[in-house]
Structure formats: structure tokens, C-alpha cells
C-alpha positions in Angstrom: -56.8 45.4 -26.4 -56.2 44.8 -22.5 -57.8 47.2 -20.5 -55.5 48.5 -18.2 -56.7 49.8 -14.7 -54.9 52.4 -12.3 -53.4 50.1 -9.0 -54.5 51.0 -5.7 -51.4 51.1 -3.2 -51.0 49.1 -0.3 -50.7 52.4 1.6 -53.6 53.7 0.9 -56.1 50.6 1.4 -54.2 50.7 4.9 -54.9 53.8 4.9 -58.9 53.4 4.6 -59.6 50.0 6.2 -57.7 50.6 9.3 -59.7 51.6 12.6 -58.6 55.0 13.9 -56.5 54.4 17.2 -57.6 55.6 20.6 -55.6 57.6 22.2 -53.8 55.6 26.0 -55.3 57.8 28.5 -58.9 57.6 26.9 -59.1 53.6 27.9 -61.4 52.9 30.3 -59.3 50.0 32.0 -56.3 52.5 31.4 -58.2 55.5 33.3 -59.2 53.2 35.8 -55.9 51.6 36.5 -54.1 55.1 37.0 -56.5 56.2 39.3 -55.8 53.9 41.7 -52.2 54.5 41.6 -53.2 58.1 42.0 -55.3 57.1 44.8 -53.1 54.9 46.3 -49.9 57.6 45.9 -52.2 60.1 47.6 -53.0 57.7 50.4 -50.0 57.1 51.3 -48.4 60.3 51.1 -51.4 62.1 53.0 -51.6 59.1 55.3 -47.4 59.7 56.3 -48.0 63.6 56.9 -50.8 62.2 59.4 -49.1 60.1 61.5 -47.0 62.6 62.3 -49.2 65.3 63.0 -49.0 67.0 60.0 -51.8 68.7 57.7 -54.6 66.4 59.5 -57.7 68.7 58.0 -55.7 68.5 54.2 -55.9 64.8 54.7 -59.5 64.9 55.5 -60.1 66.9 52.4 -57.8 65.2 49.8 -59.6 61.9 51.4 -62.7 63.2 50.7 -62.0 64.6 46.9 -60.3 61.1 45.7 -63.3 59.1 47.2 -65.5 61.3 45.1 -63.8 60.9 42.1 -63.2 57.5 42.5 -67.4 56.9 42.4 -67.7 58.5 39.1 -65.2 55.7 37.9 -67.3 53.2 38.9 -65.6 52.2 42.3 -68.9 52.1 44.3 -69.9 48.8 46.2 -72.5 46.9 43.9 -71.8 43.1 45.4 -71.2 41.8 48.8 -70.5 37.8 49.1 -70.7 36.3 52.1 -69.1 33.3 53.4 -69.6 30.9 56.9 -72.8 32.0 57.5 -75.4 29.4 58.7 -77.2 30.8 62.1 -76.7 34.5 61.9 -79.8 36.5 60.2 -78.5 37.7 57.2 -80.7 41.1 58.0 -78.4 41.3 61.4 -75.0 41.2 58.8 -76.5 44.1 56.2 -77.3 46.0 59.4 -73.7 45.6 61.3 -71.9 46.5 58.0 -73.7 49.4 57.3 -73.6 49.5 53.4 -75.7 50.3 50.6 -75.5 49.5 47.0 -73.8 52.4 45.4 -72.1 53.3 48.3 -68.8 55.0 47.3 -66.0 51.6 48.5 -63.2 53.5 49.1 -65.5 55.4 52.0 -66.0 51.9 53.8 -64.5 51.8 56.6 -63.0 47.8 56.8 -61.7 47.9 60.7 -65.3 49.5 62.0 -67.6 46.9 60.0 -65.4 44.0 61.2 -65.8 44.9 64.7 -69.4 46.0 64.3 -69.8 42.0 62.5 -68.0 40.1 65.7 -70.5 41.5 68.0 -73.5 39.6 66.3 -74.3 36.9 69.3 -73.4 34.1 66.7 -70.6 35.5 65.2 -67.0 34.4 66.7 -64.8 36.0 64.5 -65.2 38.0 60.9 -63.1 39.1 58.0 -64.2 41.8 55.7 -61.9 42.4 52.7 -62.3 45.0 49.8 -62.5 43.9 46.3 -62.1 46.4 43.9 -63.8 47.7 41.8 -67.1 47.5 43.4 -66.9 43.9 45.5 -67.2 43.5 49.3 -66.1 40.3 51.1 -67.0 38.9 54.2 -66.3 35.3 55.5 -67.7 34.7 59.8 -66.3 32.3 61.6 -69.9 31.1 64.2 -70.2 30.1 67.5 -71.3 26.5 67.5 -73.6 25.7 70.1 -72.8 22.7 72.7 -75.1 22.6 75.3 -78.4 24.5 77.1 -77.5 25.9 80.7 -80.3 26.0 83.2 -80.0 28.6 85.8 -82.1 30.2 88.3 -85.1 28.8 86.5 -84.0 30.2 83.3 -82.1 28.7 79.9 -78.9 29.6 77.9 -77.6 28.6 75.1 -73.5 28.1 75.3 -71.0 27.8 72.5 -68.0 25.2 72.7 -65.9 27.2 75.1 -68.6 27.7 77.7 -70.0 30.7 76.6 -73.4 32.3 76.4 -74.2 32.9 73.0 -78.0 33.5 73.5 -81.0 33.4 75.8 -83.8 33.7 73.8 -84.9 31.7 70.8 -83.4 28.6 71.9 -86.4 26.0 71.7 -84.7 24.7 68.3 -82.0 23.5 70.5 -84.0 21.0 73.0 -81.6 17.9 71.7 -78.3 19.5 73.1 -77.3 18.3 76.7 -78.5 20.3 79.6 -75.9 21.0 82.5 -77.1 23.2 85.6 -74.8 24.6 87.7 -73.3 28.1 88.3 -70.2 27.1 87.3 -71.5 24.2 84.9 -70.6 25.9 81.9 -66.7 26.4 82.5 -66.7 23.0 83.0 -69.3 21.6 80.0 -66.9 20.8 77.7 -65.2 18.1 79.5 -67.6 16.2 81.2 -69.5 16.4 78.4 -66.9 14.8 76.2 -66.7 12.0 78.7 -70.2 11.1 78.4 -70.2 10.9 74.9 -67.3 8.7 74.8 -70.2 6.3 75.6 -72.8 6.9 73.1 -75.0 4.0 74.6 -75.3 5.0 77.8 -74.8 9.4 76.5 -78.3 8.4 74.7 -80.1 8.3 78.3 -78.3 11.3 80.1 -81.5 14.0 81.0 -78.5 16.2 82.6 -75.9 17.0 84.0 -75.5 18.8 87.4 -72.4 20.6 88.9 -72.0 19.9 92.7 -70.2 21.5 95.1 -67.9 23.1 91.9 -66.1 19.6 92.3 -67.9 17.6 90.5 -70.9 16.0 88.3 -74.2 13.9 89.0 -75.5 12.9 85.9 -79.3 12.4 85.7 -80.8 10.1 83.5 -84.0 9.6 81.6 -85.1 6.9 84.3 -84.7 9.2 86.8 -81.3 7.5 87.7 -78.8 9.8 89.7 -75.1 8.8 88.9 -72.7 10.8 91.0 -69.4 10.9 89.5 -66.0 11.2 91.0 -64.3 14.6 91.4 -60.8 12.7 89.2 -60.7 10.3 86.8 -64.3 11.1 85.9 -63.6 9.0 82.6 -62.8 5.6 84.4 -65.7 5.7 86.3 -68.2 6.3 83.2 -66.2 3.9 81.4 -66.9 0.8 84.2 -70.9 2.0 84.4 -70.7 1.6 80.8 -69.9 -2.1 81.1 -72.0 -2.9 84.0 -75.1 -1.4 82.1 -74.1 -3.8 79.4 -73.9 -6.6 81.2 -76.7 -6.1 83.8 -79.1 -3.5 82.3 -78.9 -1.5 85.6 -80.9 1.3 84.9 -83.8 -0.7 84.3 -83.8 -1.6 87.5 -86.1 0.3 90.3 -82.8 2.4 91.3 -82.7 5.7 92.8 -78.6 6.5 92.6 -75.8 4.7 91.0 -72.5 6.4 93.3 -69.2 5.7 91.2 -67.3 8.3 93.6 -65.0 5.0 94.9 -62.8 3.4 92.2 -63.2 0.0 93.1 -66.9 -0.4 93.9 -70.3 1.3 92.9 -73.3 1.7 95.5 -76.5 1.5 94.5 -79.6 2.7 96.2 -83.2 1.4 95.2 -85.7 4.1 95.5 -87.7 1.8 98.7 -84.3 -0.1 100.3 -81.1 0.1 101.8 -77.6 0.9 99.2 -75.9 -2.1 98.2 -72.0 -1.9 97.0 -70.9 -3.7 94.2 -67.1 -4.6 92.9 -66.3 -3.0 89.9 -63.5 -5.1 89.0 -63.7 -6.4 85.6 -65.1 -10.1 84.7 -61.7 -11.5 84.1 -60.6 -9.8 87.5 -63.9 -11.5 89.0 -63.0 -15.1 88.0 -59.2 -14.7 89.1 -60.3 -13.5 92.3 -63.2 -16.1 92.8 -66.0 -13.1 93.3 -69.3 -13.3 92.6 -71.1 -12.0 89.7 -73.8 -9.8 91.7 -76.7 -9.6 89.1 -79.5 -9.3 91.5 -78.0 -6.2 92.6 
């Protein structure tokens, strides 16, 4: 005889193998979320009756309660990323923004710490942004350093708008040009770029020094001063260039190399009288039937 067993419904094995459902407003991600709509309806509503003079201590207060509540949910400041940052002390950044981890976020005050970051000496400019739920940004923009500035005996360290950015410290930065001057460092940038237009010849510059806050002298690592004209300071760089080329003139036993005239150059040895030389070009030389002077 078939034995005949008593069927379990589908119902009721539903019933029993089916996990019991939680309830919407006991979600975490749920709570969380509707926080911050609560937070971000108070804000705004507070932050309305404030700027127009309404209810200034109830803002202070309601400010105060929702960043309270808001740490118990977890929105505290547990990471801070930064981007851009190569010469500023990552000690001076924690110190400008002022933060600690566990620090409630929503009681960090963006505006204050960006402003706070763009006075480190390197820093040009900063962005600070919030990421919630417990994740601070900041990306700096630095200074980059062009050139040392002698003065009164002393150094400085200038960015590339002619800036200071530092005076002490700066021994790590002996490579960069030197340009002395009280004025030098408004103009820096472009006589600088001149010079390096010819890296052969930017190789042996020592300095440069401002004149008369007209013009340059540059002084070279033979002890070569070349005085450069007040306008088109690039042409006459640009014929010294060739002229070294051709007749290695700062080997010689020179004391100044005066480019101030656009169609010659004087040179003064260091025990004679100055001697002018054509700067045409070779071509122009030949045409013209002029000499090549490489005695000079």
C-alpha cells in the first residue's frame, strides 16, 4: 500500500524560509540619506531667515543641533586627500586647515581653511571641497620658483611673476639664475626668457644685473660683462650668440662685450683700449666686402 504523506503548501514554506523584512526608515543608507535632506532643508531655510536679519541666534542653535546629530551618523572627517602638493610641508597644510580626525564635517568651515591654505609661502592658490560622508579634499596650485634675487647683500627666492616666495631655506635653489637689482624682479621674467632662448651661451650667465631700471648687464662665468640694449634686447643676445659661435669670444682675455648699438659690438680687453666690431651677418660681410675680424 502507498504511503501517503500530508503536502506542505507553497504558502507556508514561504512562510518559514523567507527573511523577515526591515522596516524603510531603519536602513542605515536610508537614515543617512534623509538626514541630509533634513540637513540640507534646514540649511537653507535657517540660512534665508539669516540673510535677512531674521532669528540670527535660532540659526546658531538649529546649526549647532543638526551638526551634532549629523556626527552620531557617521558624518565626521576621517580622510583628507591632497592633491598638487610638491614644496609645501605637509605639517604647514594639517596646521592651516585646522582639522582633526573625527572632527564633526559639517562644522568645517570650507571659505576659512581655503584662505588660511593660500597664505602658505608656496601656495598660489587652493581648493578645499567637502566629500561627504566623512572625506576632505584639497588640491594647491604652488608657486614655481624662477630665479634667486640678490639685494642689499641678502637672497630671495621669486616665483614666475616676480614674486618673493621665500627668504630663508633657499640654498637648494643655487642652479636658478640670479638677477640683482631693486627692480630686477619685475622685470626677471623677460630677460630671463631671452637668455634662455640661447641655451649655449644661458649655460655661462653668473647674473643678471638691472641698470639704471632700463636695462640688463649680464655677467658671465668668465667674468665677461655684456651690457644689453634697453629695446630689442632679443636681437642683440641673438647676434652674441653667433659671434660666440663663430669666434669663441668669451675665451678671450675680455673685460665687456657692449651690444647697446644694433650694428656693432665693442669689446674691451681687461689691459687695452675697446675695439668695435660689425655685427652684420657673414652673408652681409661678403656682400659688403668687410672683413672677418677674428683677432678681435
Amino acid at each position: 500500500m502507498r504511503r501517503v504523506t500530508k503536502k506542505t503548501t507553497s504558502t507556508a514554506k514561504s512562510k518559514q524560509g523567507r527573511r523577515k523584512a526591515i522596516p524603510l526608515w531603519r536602513r542605515k543608507s536610508v537614515r543617512l540619506g534623509a538626514l541630509l535632506a533634513c540637513i540640507l532643508s534646514i540649511s537653507g531655510a535657517v540660512g534665508w531667515g539669516v540673510e535677512s536679519g531674521l532669528f540670527a541666534q535660532t540659526y546658531n542653535n538649529s546649526t549647532k543641533a543638526v551638526v551634532k546629530i549629523s556626527a552620531k551618523y557617521g558624518f565626521t572627517v576621517q580622510e583628507i586627500f591632497v592633491s598638487g602638493r610638491d614644496l609645501t610641508a605637509k605639517k604647514q597644510l594639517l596646521k592651516a586647515l585646522k582639522l582633526k580626525r573625527g572632527t564633526p564635517i559639517f562644522s568645517f568651515a570650507i571659505k576659512d581653511a581655503q584662505k588660511r591654505v593660500e597664505k602658505l609661502p608656496w601656495v598660489a592658490t587652493a581648493v578645499v571641497e567637502r566629500r561627504l560622508p566623512d572625506t576632505i579634499m584639497l588640491h594647491v596650485n604652488e608657486r614655481r620658483p624662477m630665479a634667486r634675487w640678490q639685494r642689499k647683500g641678502k637672497f630671495f627666492l621669486l616665483d614666475d611673476t616676480g614674486a618673493v616666495i621665500a627668504e630663508k631655506n633657499i640654498n637648494r635653489f643655487k642652479s636658478l639664475p640670479l638677477v640683482v637689482g631693486n627692480d630686477a624682479p619685475k622685470h626677471a621674467a623677460e630677460v630671463l626668457a631671452v637668455l634662455a632662448s640661447q641655451p649655449q651661451l644661458a649655460a655661462h650667465v653668473k647674473a643678471a644685473v638691472r641698470v639704471s631700471s632700463r636695462r640688463w648687464n649680464i655677467v658671465m662665468d668668465t667674468d665677461v660683462d655684456v651690457r644689453l640694449p634697453e629695446e630689442k634686447m632679443s636681437d642683440a643676445w641673438n647676434n652674441f650668440a653667433e659671434y660666440q659661435e663663430r669666434h669663441n669670444l668669451l675665451s678671450r682675455d675680455l673685460r665687456t662685450i657692449d651690444l647697446r648699438q644694433p650694428d656693432r659690438m665693442i669689446v674691451r680687453r681687461k689691459n687695452g683700449k675697446p675695439k668695435t666690431i660689425p655685427t652684420d651677418t657673414p652673408a652681409d660681410q661678403k656682400a659688403a666686402g668687410t672683413k672677418d675680424t677674428r683677432g678681435a
